[in-house]
Legacy VTK file of the C-alpha trace (Angstrom):
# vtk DataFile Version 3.0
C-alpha trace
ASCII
DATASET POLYDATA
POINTS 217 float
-9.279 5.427 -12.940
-6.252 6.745 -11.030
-3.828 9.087 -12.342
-0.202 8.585 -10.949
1.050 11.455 -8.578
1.914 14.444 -10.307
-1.576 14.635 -12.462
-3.351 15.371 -9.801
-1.527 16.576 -6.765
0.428 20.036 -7.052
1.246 22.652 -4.797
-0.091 26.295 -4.839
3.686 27.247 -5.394
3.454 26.045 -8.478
6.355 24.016 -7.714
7.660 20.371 -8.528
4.383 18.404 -7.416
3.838 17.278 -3.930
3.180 13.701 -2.741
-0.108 13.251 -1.417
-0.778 11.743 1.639
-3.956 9.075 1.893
-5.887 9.540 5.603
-9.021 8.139 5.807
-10.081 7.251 2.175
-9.086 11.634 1.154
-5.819 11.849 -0.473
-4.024 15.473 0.359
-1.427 17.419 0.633
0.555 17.345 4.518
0.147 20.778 6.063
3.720 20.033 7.174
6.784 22.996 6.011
9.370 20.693 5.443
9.952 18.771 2.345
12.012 16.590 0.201
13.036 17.320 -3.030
12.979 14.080 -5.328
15.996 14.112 -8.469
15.725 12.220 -11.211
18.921 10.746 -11.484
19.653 10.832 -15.115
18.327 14.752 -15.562
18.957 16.154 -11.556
15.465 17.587 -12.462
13.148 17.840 -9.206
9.990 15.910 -9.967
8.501 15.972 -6.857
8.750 16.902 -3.095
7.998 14.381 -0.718
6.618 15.887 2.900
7.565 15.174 5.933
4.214 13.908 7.947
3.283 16.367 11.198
2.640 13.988 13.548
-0.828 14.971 14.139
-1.608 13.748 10.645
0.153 10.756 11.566
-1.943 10.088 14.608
-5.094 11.287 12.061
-4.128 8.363 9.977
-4.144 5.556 12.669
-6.845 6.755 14.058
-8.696 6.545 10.875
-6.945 2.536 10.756
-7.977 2.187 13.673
-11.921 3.104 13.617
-11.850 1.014 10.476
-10.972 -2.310 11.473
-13.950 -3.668 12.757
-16.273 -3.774 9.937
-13.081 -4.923 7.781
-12.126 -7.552 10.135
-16.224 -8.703 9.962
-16.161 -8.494 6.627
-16.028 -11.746 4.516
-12.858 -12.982 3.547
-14.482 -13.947 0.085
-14.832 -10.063 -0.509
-11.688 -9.213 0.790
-10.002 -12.018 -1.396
-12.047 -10.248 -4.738
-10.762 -6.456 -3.959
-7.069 -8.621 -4.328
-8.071 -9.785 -7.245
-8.680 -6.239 -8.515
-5.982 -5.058 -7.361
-3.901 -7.784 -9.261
-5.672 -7.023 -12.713
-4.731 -2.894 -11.948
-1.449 -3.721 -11.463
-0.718 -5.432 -14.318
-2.701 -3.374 -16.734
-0.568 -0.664 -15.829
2.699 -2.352 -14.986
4.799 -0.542 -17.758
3.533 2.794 -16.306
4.798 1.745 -12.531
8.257 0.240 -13.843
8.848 4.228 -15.809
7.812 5.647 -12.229
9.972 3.309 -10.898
13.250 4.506 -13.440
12.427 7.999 -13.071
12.511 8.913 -9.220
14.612 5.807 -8.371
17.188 5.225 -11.108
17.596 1.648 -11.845
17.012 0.726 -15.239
13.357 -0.058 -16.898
14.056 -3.994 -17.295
14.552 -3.980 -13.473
12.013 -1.570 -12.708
9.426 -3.976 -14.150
10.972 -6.965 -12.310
10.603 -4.620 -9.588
6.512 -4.476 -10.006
6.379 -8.260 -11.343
7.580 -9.558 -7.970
5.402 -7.574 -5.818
2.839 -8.491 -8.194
2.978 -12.384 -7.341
2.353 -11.648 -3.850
-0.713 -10.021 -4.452
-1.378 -13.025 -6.386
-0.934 -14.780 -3.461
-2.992 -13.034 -1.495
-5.780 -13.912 -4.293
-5.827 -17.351 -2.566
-6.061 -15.867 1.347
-9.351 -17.694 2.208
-7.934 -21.413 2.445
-4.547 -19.604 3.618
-6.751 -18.209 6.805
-7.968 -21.954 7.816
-7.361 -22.849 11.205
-6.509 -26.816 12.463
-8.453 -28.783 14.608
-7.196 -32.115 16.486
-9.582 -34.619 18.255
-8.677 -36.300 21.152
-5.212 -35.095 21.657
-6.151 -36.133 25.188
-9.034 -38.098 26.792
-12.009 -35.921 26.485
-9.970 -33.185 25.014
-10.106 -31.359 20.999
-7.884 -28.470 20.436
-8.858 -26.126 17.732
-6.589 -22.733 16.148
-8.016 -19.944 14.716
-6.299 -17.586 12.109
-7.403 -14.225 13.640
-6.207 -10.769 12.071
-4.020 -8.426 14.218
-5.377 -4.749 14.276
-3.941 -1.980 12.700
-0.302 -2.428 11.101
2.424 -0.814 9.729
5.316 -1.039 7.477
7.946 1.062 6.247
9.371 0.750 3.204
13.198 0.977 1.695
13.989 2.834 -1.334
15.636 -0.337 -3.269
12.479 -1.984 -4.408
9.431 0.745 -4.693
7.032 -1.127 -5.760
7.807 -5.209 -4.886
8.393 -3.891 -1.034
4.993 -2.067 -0.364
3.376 -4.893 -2.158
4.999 -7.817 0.249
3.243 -5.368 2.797
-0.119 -3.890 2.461
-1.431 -6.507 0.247
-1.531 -9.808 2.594
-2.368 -7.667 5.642
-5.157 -6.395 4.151
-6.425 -9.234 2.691
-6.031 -10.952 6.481
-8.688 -8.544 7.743
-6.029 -5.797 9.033
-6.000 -2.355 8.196
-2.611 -0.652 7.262
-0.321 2.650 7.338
2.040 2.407 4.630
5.274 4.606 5.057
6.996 4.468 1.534
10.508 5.808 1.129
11.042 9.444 0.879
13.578 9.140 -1.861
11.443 7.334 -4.030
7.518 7.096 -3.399
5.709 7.584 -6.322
4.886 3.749 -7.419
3.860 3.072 -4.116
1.565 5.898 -3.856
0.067 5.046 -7.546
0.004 1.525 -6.551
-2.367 2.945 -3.257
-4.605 4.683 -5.197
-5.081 1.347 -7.424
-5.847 -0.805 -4.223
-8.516 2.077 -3.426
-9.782 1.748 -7.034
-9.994 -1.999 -5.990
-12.197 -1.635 -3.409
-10.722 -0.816 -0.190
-13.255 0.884 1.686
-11.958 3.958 3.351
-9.210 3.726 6.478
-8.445 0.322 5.626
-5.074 1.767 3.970
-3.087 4.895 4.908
-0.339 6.286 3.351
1.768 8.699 4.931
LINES 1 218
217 0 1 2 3 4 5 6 7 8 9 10 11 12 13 14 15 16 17 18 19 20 21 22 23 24 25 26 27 28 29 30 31 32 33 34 35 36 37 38 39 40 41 42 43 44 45 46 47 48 49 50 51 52 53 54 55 56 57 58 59 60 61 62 63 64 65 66 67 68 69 70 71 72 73 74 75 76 77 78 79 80 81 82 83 84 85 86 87 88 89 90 91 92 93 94 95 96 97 98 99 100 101 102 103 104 105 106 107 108 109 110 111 112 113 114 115 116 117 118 119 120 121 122 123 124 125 126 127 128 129 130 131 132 133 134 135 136 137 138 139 140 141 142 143 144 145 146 147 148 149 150 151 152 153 154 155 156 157 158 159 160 161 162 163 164 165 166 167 168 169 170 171 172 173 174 175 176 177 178 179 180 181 182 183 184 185 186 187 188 189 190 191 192 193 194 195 196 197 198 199 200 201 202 203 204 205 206 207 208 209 210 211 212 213 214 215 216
């Protein structure tokens, strides 16, 4: 199962652990000098340093979006609709762990923190139910001779970036319906606070989605 960031992921300094970036299904550290330094408010102890993406590991990560969104776009929506599922049960099996992420970089207080997860937890909830949200509409004889018919296509590869307010319930409006919709995603989480949204990544991957489909950078 995944470990949250921190367990896995330290620097050779033997420093406060570095956030990993996710490229193409390999989580790793950025190869970038700059960093910042995440406080815990209540202690001012560093817990982590957050790196500032080069920008060719940035292009390395849409390219990697972008060479996977074929076969996820061809993919049934069924399957997609069952890695949400997953990534539902995850999620709320390890909901108290999130919200004390949450508290720790962030600050706000555990009762909100887990409000925090619970709301971005209905949307991926939502997103359970994408298949009859995908349907299209069709209308016969709107004119002599004449049907029109809509089709609910996915986009390509998109992107969101994410404030520092609401770690967890932000990235999860995001990455979760796209994904589900047959797009692939780069997820930029705030620098100040990124640990649930990384933890919550590695879940989704733990759910299923095949490599490229989500990014983290």
């Amino acid at each position: 199962g995944a470990s949250p960031i921190g367990a896995r992921f330290f620097s050779s300094a033997k420093l406060a652990p570095i956030v990993p970036s996710l490229i193409n299904g390999k989580w790793r550290e950025s190869q970038t000098t700059k960093f910042f330094d995440l406080i815990n408010p209540a202690t001012q102890e560093v817990v982590s340093r957050c790196p500032q993406t080069t920008s060719a590991e940035f292009q390395e990560a849409v390219a990697a979006a972008k060479a996977a969104f074929p076969a996820w776009r061809d993919t049934p929506v069924s399957q997609r609709a069952r890695v949400m599922f997953k990534l539902q049960h995850l999620i709320r099996e390890r909901q108290e762990e999130i919200a004390k992420m949450i508290t720790r970089e962030q600050g706000k207080t555990l009762e909100d923190a887990r409000g925090d997860v619970f709301r971005g937890l209905e949307v991926v909830e939502h997103a359970c139910g994408i298949a009859s949200l995908l349907m299209g509409e069709t209308t016969q004889t709107v004119a002599r001779n004449m049907d029109t018919y809509s089709f609910r296509e996915p986009l390509g590869v998109c992107a969101g970036i994410s404030p520092f307010n609401f770690p967890a319930m932000i990235p999860l409006w995001m990455f979760p319906i796209a994904t589900a919709c047959g797009n692939t995603y780069i997820l930029k989480p705030s620098e100040k606070d990124p640990g649930a949204s990384v933890y919550i990544c590695q879940l989704a991957q733990e759910a299923g989605l095949p490599d490229g489909v989500l990014n983290v950078v």
